[in-house]
C-alpha positions in Angstrom: 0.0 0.0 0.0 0.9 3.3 -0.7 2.2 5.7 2.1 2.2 9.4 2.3 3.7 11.7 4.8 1.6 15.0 5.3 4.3 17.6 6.5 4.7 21.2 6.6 5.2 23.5 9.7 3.4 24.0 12.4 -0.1 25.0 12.6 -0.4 25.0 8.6 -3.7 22.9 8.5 -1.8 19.1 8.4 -3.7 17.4 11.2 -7.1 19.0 10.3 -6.6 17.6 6.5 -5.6 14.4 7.6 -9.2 14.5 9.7 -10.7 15.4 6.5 -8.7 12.4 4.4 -9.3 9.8 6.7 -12.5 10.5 9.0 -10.4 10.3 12.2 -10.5 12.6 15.0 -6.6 13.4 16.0 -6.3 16.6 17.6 -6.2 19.9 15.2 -6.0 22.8 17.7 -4.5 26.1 16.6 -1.1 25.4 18.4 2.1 23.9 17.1 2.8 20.5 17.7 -0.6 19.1 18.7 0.3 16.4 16.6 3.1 14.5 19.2 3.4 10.9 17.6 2.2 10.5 13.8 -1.4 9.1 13.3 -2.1 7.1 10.5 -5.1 6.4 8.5 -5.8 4.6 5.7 -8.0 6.0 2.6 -9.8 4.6 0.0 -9.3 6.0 -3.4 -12.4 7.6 -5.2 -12.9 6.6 -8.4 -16.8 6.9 -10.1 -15.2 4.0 -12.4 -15.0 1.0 -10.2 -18.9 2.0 -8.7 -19.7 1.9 -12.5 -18.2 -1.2 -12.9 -19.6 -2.4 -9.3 -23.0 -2.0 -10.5 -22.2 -3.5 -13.8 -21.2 -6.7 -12.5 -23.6 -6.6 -9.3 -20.5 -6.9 -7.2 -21.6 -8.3 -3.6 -18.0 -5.8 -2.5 -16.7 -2.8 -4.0 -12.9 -2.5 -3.2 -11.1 0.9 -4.1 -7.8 1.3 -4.2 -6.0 2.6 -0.9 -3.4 5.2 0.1 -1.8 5.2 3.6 -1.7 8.7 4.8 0.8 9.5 8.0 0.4 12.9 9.8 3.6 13.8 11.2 4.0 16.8 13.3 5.3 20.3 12.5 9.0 20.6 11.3 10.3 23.9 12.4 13.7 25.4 11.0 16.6 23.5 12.9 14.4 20.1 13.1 17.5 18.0 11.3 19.1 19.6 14.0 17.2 18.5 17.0 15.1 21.9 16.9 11.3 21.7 17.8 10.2 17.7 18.1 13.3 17.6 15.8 14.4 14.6 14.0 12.4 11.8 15.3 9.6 12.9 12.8 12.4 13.4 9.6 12.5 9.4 11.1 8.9 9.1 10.2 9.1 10.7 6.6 12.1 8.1 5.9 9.4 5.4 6.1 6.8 7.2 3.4 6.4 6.7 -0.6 5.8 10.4 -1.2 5.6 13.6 0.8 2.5 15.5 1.1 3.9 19.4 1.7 1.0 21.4 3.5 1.3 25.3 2.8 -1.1 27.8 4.6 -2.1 30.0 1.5 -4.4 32.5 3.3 -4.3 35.8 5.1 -5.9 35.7 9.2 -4.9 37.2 11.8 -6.6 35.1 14.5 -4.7 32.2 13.2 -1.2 32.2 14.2 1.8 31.6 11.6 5.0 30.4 13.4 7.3 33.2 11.1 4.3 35.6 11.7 4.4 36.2 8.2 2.1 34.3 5.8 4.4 33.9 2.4 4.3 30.4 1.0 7.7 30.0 -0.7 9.4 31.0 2.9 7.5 28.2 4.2 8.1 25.9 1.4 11.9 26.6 1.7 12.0 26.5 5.3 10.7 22.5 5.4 12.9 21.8 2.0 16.1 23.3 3.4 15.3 20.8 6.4 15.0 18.1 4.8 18.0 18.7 2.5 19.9 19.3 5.8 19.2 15.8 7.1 20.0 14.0 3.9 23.2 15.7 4.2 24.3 14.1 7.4 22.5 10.8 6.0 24.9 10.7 2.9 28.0 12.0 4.6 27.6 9.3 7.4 27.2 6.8 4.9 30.1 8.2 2.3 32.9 8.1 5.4 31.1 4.6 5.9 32.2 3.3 2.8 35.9 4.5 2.9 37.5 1.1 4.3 35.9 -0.7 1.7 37.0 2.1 -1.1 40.7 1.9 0.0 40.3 -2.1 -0.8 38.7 -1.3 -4.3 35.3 -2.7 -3.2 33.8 -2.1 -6.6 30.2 -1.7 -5.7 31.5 1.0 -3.1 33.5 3.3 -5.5 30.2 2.9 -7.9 27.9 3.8 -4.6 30.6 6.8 -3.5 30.6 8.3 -6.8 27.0 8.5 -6.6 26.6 9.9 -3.2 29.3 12.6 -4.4 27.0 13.8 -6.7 23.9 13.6 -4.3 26.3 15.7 -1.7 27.5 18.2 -3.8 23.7 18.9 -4.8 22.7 19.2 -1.7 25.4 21.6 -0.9 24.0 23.8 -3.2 20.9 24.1 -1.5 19.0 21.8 -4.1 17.1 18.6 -3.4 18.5 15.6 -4.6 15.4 14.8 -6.5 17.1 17.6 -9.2 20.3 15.0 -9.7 20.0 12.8 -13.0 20.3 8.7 -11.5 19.5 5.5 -13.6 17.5 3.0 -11.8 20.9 1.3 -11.2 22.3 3.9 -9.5 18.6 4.8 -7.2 18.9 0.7 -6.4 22.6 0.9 -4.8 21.3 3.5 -2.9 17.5 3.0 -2.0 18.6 1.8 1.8 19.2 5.2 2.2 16.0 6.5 2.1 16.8 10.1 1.0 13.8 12.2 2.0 14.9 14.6 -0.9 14.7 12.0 -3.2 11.0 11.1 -2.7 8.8 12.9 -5.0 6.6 15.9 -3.3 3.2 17.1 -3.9 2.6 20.7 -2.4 -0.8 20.9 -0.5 -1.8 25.0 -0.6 -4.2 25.0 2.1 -6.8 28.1 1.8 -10.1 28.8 3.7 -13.5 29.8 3.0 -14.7 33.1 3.8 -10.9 33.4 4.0 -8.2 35.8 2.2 -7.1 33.4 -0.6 -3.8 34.5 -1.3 -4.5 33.0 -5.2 -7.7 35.3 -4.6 -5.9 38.4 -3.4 -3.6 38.0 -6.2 -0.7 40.1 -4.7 2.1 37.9 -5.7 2.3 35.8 -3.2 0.8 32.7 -5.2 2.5 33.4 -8.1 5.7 33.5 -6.4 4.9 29.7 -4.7 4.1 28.6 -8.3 6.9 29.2 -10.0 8.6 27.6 -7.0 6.9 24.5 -7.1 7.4 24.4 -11.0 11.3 25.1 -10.5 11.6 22.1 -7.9 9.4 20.0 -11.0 6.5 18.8 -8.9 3.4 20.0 -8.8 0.5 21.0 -6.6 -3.4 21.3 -5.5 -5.2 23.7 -4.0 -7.5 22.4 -0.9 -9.5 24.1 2.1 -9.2 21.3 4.7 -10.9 22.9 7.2 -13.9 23.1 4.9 -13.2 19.3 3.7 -13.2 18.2 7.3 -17.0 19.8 8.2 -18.3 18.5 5.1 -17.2 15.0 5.8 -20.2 15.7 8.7 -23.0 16.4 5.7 -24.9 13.5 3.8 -22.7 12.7 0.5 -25.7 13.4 -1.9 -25.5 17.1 0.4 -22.3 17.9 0.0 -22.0 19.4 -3.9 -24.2 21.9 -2.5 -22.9 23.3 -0.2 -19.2 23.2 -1.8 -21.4 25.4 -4.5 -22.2 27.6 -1.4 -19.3 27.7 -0.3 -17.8 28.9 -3.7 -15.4 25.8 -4.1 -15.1 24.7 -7.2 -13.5 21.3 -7.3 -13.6 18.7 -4.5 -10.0 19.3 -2.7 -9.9 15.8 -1.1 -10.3 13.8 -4.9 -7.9 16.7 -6.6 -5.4 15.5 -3.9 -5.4 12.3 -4.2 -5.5 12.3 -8.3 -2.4 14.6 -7.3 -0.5 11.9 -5.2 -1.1 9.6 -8.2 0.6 11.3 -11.0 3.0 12.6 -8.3 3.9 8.9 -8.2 3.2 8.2 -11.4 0.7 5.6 -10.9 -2.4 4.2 -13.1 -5.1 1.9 -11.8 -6.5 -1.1 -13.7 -9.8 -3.1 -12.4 -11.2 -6.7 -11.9 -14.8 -6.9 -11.8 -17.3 -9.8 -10.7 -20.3 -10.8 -9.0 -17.9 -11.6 -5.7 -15.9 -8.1 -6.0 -15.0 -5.4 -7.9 -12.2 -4.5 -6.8 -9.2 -1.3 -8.0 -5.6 -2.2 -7.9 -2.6 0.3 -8.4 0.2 -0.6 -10.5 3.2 2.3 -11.8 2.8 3.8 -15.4 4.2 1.8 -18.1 3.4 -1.8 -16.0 3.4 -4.8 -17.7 0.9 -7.3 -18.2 3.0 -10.0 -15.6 3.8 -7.0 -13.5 0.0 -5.8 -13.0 -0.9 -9.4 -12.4 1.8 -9.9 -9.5 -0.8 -6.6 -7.6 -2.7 -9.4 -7.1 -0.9 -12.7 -6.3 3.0 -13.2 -6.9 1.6 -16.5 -8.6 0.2 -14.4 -11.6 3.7 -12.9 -12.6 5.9 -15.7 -12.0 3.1 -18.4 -14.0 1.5 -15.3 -16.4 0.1 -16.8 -19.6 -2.0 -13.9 -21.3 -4.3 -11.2 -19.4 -8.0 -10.5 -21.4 -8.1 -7.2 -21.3 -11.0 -4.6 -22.1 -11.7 -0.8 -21.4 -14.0 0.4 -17.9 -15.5 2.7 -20.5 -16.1 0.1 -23.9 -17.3 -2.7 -21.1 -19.7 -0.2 -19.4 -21.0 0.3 -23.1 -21.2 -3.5 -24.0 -23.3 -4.4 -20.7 -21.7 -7.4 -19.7 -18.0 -9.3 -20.1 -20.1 -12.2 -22.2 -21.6 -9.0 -25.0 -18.0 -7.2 -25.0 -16.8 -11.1 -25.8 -19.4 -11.7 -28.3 -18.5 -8.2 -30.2 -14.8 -8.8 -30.4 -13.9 -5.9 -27.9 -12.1 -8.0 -25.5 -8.5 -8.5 -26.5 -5.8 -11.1 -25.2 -2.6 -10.2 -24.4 1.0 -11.6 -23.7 3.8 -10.5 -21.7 4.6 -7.6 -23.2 1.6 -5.8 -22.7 1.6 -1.9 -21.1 -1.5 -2.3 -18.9 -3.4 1.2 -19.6 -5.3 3.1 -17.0 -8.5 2.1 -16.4 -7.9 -1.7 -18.1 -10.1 -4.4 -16.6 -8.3 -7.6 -16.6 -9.0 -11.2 -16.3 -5.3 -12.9 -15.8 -4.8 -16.8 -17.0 -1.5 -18.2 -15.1 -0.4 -21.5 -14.9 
């Protein structure tokens, strides 16, 4: 399963999204560091697709896909030196897929900023600089780690030196190490490491209803953390958790209306995690049944074999073909026997690149 790390600093709106996310009720006060050891919940991806399909098949379950979200506690400037709860919680980001940046992205003055100053790239580049500051010590513990085996021409170590080299010296200049071009090779020597600056990030702007939007206010501010976010080559999604959180108290069939209240345009829970996805550059493919219907998560660019294996190791190692069919041309057909019967479901070997949004049968041996 998945696992994200919402961070950001203190009193930014983490815990009260990760209420909205998951349900659960963790604390959310307007203080720093209400959030002492990281709660986790578990979320289930929404996706209109696999209820389509669900009904479809008359499923007796309907499984989503499911992303592990972790709330860790506010990192303050000096964490990767002990500062604030310090590095126990760069500890819990080490463990995470992905990072989930919260940014407060609204003006109010009854909610307290740590730097009393509400501008997103300072925050942005406060947590980065902290995280780029503990990989340093990470990869300079390891290089001087590596030196016995070096001085008795340990190939493997020269090959995993001259990598870390690069990943120092890019971190010395303030960049993350995300920014330094490695093969797959050269990520696999050093995957033990668990570089937090190598794990892709998703920013989180955090506004508020009723609020000073700094997009609305349009002084800069936004367009400033933009063309951060674009320079650092991730991306982001705008989201008012507070707002996210109360609704999760409304009926569903409610809840459109009053985000149409409300003036929000989009639902920021979905738009986040869409976001996480192509952050990790994921896809989803279905199976569908009268037992289950059920989403599974694969990375873009997954073979056949490789999709299978989501499921049971058995269907990689023994794959045979997959049948394979579109959600939306299945949906059309009415039924896997009609969408047999006109020729739309296709076999396929080995090589196959499952698509998003494939349902699958797998034949193994």
């Amino acid at each position: 399963m998945l696992k994200i790390g919402i961070v950001g600093l203190p009193n930014v709106g983490k815990s009260t999204l990760f209420n909205a996310l998951t349900k659960q009720n963790v604390p959310a006060e307007n203080y720093p560091f209400c959030t002492i050891d990281p709660s986790v919940g578990v979320v289930g991806v929404p996706d209109n697709r696999l209820t389509q399909l669900a009904e479809l098949s008359k499923s007796e379950k309907t499984i989503p896909a499911a992303i592990e979200f972790v709330d860790i506690a506010g990192l303050v400037k000096g964490a990767s030196e002990g500062e604030g709860l310090g590095n126990q919680f760069l500890t819990h980001i080490r463990e995470v897929d992905a990072i989930l940046e919260v940014v407060r992205f609204f003006d109010d003055s009854d909610v307290i900023h740590v730097h009393g100053d509400v501008r997103p790239i300072n925050d942005i580049e406060v947590i980065n600089l902290e995280l780029i500051l503990a990989d340093q010590q990470t990869v300079s513990g390891r290089r001087e780690r590596l030196v016995r085996d070096i001085r008795a021409a340990v190939k493997e170590a020269i090959v995993e030196d001259a990598i870390l080299g690069k990943i120092e010296e890019t971190l010395g200049l303030g960049k993350l190490a995300r920014s330094v071009a490695l093969t797959p090779e050269d990520l696999k020597l050093i995957k033990s490491l668990s570089l937090l600056t190598l794990k892709p990030i998703l920013y989180a702007f955090n506004g508020k209803a009723g609020g000073l939007n700094l997009h609305e206010i349009n002084d800069g501010r936004s367009q400033e953390a933009y063309e951060l976010v674009h320079a650092l080559d991730s991306s982001y999604v705008h989201v008012d958790a507070a707002t996210e959180r109360d609704l999760n108290e409304v009926a569903e069939s409610d809840q459109e209306i009053f985000r149409q209240e409300l003036g929000l345009q989009i639902n920021g829970l979905t738009e986040l995690i869409r976001g996480a996805y192509e952050t990790l550059g994921l896809i989803t493919f279905f199976t569908t049944g009268p037992k289950e219907s059920r989403a599974w998560t694969v990375p873009m660019n997954a073979s056949a074999p490789e999709a299978g294996a989501a499921i049971h190791t058995d269907f990689k190692d023994k794959f045979i073909r997959a049948e394979v069919i579109g959600w939306d041309t299945l949906l059309t057909d009415g039924s896997w026997s009609a969408a047999r019967d006109k020729g739309d479901i296709r076999t396929e070997g080995k090589t196959y690149t499952v698509s998003d949004g494939d349902v699958m049968v797998f034949l193994h041996s």
